[in-house]
C-alpha positions in Angstrom: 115.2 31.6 142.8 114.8 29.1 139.7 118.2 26.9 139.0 116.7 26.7 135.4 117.0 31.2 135.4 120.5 31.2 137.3 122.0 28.5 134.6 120.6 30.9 131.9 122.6 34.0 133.1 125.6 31.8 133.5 125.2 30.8 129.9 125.1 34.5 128.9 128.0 35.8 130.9 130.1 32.9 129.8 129.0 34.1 125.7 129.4 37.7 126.5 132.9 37.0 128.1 134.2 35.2 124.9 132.4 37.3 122.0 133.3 41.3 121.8 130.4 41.8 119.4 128.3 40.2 122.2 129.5 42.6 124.4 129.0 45.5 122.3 125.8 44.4 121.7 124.3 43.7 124.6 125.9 45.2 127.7 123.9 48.2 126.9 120.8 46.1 127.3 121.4 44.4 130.5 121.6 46.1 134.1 122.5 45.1 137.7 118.7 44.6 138.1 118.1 42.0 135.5 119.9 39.3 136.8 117.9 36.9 140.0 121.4 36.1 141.2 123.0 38.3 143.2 126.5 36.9 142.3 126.0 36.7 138.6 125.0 40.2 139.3 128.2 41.5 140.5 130.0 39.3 137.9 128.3 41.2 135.3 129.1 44.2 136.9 133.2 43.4 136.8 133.1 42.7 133.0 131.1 45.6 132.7 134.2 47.7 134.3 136.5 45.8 132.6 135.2 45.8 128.7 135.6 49.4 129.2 139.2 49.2 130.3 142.1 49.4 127.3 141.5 47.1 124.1 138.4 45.9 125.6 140.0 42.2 126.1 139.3 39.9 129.1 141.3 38.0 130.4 140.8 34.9 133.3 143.6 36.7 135.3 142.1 40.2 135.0 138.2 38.7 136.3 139.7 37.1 139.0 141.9 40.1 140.5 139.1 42.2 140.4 137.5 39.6 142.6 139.9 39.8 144.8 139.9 43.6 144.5 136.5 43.9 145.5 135.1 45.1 149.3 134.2 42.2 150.1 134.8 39.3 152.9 137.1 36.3 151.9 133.9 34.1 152.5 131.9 36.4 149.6 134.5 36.8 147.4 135.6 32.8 147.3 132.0 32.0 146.6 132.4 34.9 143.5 135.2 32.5 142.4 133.5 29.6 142.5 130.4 31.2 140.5 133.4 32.8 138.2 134.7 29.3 137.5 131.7 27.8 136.3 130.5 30.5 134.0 134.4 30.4 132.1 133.3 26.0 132.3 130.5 26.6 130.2 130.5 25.5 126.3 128.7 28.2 124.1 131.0 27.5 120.9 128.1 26.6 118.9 124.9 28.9 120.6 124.2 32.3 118.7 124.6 35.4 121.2 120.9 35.7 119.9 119.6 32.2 120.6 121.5 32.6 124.6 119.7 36.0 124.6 116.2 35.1 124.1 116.6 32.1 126.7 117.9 34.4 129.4 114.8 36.8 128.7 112.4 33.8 128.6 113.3 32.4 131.9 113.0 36.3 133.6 109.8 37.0 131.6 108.6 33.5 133.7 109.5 35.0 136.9 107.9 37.9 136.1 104.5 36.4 135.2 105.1 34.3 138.6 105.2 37.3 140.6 102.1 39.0 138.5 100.6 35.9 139.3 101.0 35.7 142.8 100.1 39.1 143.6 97.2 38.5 141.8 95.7 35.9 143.7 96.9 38.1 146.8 94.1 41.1 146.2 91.9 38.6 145.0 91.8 37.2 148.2 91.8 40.1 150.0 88.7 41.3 148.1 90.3 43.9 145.9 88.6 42.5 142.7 89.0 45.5 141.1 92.5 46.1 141.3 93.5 42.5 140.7 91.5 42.7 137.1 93.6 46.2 136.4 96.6 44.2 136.9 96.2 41.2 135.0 94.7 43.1 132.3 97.5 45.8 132.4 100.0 42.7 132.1 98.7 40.8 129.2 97.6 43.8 127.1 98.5 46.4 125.2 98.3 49.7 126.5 100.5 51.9 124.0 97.7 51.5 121.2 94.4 53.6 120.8 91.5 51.8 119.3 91.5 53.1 116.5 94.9 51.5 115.3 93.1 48.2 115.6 90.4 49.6 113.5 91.0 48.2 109.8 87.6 49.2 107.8 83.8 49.2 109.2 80.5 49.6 107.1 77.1 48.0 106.5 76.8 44.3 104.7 74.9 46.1 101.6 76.7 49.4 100.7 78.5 50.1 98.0 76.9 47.5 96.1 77.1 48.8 92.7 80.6 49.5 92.9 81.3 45.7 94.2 79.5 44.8 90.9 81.6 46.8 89.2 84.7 45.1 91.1 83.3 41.8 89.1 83.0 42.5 86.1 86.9 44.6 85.9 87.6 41.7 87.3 86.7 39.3 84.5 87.4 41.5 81.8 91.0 41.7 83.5 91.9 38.8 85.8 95.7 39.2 85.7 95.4 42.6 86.9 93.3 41.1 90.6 96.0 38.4 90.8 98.9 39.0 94.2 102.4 39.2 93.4 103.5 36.0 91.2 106.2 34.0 92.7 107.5 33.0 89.1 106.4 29.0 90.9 104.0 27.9 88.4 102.5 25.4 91.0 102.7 28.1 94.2 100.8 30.8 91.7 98.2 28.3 90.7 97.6 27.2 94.3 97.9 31.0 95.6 97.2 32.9 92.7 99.6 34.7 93.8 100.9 36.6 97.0 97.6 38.9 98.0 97.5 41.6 99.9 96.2 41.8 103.4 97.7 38.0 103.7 100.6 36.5 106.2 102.8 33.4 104.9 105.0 31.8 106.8 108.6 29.8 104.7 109.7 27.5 107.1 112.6 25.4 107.0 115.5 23.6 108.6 119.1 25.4 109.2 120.9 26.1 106.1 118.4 24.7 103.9 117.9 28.1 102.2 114.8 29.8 102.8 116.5 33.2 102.7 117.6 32.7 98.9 114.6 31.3 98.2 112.8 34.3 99.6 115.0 36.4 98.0 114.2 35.2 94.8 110.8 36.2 95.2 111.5 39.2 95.8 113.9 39.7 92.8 110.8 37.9 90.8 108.7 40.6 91.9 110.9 43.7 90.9 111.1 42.3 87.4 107.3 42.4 87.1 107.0 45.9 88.2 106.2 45.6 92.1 108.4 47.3 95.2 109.5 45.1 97.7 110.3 45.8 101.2 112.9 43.0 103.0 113.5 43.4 106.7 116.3 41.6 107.9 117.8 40.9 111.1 119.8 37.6 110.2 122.3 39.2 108.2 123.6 42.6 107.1 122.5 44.8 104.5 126.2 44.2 102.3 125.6 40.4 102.7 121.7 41.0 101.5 123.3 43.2 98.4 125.9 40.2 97.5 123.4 37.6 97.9 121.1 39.4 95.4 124.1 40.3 92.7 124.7 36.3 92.9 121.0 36.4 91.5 120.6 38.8 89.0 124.4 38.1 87.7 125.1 34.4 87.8 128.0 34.9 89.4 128.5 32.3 92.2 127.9 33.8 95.8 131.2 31.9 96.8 133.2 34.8 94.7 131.0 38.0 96.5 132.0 36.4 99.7 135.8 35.7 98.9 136.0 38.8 97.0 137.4 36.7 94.1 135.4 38.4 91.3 137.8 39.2 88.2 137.4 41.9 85.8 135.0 40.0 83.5 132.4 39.9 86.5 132.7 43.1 87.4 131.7 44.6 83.5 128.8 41.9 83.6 128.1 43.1 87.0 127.9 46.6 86.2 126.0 45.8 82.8 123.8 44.0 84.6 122.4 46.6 87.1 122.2 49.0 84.0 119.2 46.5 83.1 118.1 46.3 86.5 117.9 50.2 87.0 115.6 50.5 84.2 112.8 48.1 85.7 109.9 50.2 87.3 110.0 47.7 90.2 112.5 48.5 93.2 114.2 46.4 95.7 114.7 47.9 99.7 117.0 46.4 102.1 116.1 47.5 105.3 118.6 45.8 108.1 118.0 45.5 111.4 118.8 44.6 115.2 117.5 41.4 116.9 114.4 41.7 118.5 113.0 44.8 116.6 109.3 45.3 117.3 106.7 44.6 115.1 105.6 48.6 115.8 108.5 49.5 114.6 107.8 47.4 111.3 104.5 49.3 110.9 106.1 52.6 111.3 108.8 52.0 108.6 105.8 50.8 106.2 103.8 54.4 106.9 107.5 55.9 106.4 107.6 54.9 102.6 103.9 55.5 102.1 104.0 58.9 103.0 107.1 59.0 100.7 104.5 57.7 97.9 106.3 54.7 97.5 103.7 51.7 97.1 104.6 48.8 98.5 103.3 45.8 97.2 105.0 42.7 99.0 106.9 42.5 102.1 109.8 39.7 103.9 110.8 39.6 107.1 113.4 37.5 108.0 113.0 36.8 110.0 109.7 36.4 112.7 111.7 34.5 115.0 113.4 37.8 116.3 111.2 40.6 116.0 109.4 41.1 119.1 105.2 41.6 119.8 104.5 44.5 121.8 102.7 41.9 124.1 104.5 40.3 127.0 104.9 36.5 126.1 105.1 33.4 128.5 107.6 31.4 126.1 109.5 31.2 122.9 106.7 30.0 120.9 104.1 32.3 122.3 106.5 35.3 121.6 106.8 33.9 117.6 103.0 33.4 117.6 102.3 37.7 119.2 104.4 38.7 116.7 102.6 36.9 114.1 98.9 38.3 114.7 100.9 41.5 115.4 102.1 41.0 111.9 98.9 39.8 110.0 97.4 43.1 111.5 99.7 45.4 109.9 98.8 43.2 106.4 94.9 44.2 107.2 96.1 47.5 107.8 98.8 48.5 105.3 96.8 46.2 102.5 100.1 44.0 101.2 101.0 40.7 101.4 104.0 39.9 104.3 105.7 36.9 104.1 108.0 36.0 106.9 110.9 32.9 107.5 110.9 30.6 110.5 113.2 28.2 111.4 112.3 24.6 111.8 112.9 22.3 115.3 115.3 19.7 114.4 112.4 17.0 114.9 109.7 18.9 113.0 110.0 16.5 109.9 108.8 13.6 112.2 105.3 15.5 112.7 102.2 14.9 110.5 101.5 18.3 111.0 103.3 21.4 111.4 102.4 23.8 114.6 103.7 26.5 116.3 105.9 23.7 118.5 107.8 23.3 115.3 109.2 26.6 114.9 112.4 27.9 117.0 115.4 29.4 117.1 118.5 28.0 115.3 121.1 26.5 118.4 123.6 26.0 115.4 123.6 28.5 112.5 126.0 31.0 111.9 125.9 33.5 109.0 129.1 34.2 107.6 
């Protein structure tokens, strides 16, 4: 048993003690089974009894009486303690219930690929090639997929010629109609010529530096030239989205959404505002969800609102760093990077430009270059 996986369960029974909304959210996707440590294990199982108990409040005096409680020798349940006392010594003021999450889950996906691994080299010693190759092949790909959702478009180098000539020549009698989605970024659009379909970008920044405004100005940009935008969001709710937005299109400050401080002149330019806003062709759609929703579950939602004729022509997720591949990954990074090709396929597929955020390392500035190294998860953020 790894010391590095047993600190990472302590971490995330000492955050799911202090944080009810941790608890609701994630005792459901935790069991006896997923912890290495047999005590952690039966810790988890007391504040599992005990959350379900009354107002749902924890105290250190409850935990430790149902130590004592339990069927155990004196021996067992002193060690229980000492385990008990260490999780409640813990600091996890300033780590996200999501950040502690994903930690926890990379240090058993590690175990995991170590026992794969081992047993691997077990029938390959023993001579059963065959099974060791359905193994590691069962492991590192996906098996829920046909091939023909991998299948984007086939065809010979020379057909259709004619009507790629007459792709040219619309598209030099009409060159603003072959341009992606503008940004309203004179620069960006000149470089990009726009946000074009079939294409992944990445906006990556620090903390708090605002990449979600910024991408949510493109997407306002966007609805006022006619185009539907799809945002997926996972870092914040829908109503926080919605107020966020209204700061955009009103000028009101955000500071007043938040605070709930808007007066009655606001609220008439508020309202007069989205009478403008309802008559633009172009719609906005707010679709919020949980941490570590899959990137097939993205795809899905996109064929939803085709097959309700919707067209969608640009798409944000914010953001990539919690939506899951449906490959198993071996780290952090290698899980953001799955669900990146996972992402660019759906583009290919679904023909729209996605553009996903990323948060920044701390040290990332000090690096020529940016690489996957540089993108993580945020230790310090909070949205509020």
């Amino acid at each position: 048993m790894r010391k590095e996986r047993v600190e990472a369960e302590r971490v995330l029974l000492a955050k799911i003690l202090r944080n009810r909304a941790a608890r609701a959210k994630y005792l459901g996707r935790l069991s006896f089974d997923s912890f290495a440590s047999p005590k952690n294990a039966a810790i988890y199982d007391i504040i599992c009894r005990l959350s379900e108990i009354g107002d749902g409040k924890i105290t250190k005096q409850m935990l430790f009486d149902s130590i004592a409680k339990k069927d155990a020798t004196n021996k067992e349940k002193l060690a229980l303690m000492n385990v008990m006392r260490k999780i409640l010594a813990v600091e996890t003021k300033y780590l996200p219930i999501d950040y502690v999450f994903e930690e926890f889950r990379n240090h058993q996906l590690i175990d995991e690929r170590c026992k794969m691994m081992l047993k691997y080299v077990k029938l390959a010693d023993d001579g059963r090639v065959k099974e060791a190759e359905a193994l590691f092949r069962d492991h590192y790909y996906r098996s829920d997929l046909a091939d023909e959702d991998f299948l984007v478009d086939e065809g010979e180098i020379g057909e259709d010629l004619e009507e790629r000539i007459k792709f040219v020549k619309e598209r030099k009698k009409h060159p603003e109609e072959f341009k992606g989605v503008r940004t309203g970024i004179k620069k960006l659009d000149r470089f990009t010529d726009g946000l074009c379909k079939g294409e992944l970008g990445l906006i990556v920044g620090l903390s708090n530096i605002g990449k979600s405004t910024f991408a949510l100005n493109l997407a306002h940009y966007a609805r006022t030239r006619g185009y539907n935008v799809l945002i997926f969001c996972n870092e914040m709710p829908k109503i926080q989205i919605q107020s966020r937005y209204d700061s955009i299109v009103t000028g009101i400050p955000y500071v007043k959404f938040r605070k709930g401080a808007v007066d009655y002149v606001d609220i008439e330019k508020w309202r007069e505002t989205y009478k403008e806003e309802d008559e633009r062709s172009g719609k906005l759609y707010v679709i919020s969800v949980g941490a570590n929703c899959t990137t097939n579950f993205i795809d899905k939602k996109l064929e939803e609102y085709i097959t309700r004729k919707v067209k969608v022509d640009l798409v944000i997720i914010d953001s990539i760093s919690y939506v899951d591949s449906t490959r198993r990954a071996w780290s952090e990074q290698h899980a953001i990077g799955l669900a990146a090709k996972d992402i660019k396929d759906i583009a290919l597929k679904r023909h729209v430009p996605i553009w996903c955020i990323a948060q920044a390392t701390a040290d990332s500035d000090e690096y020529e270059y940016f690489t996957m190294k540089n993108i993580g998860y945020s230790r310090r953020q909070y949205h509020i």
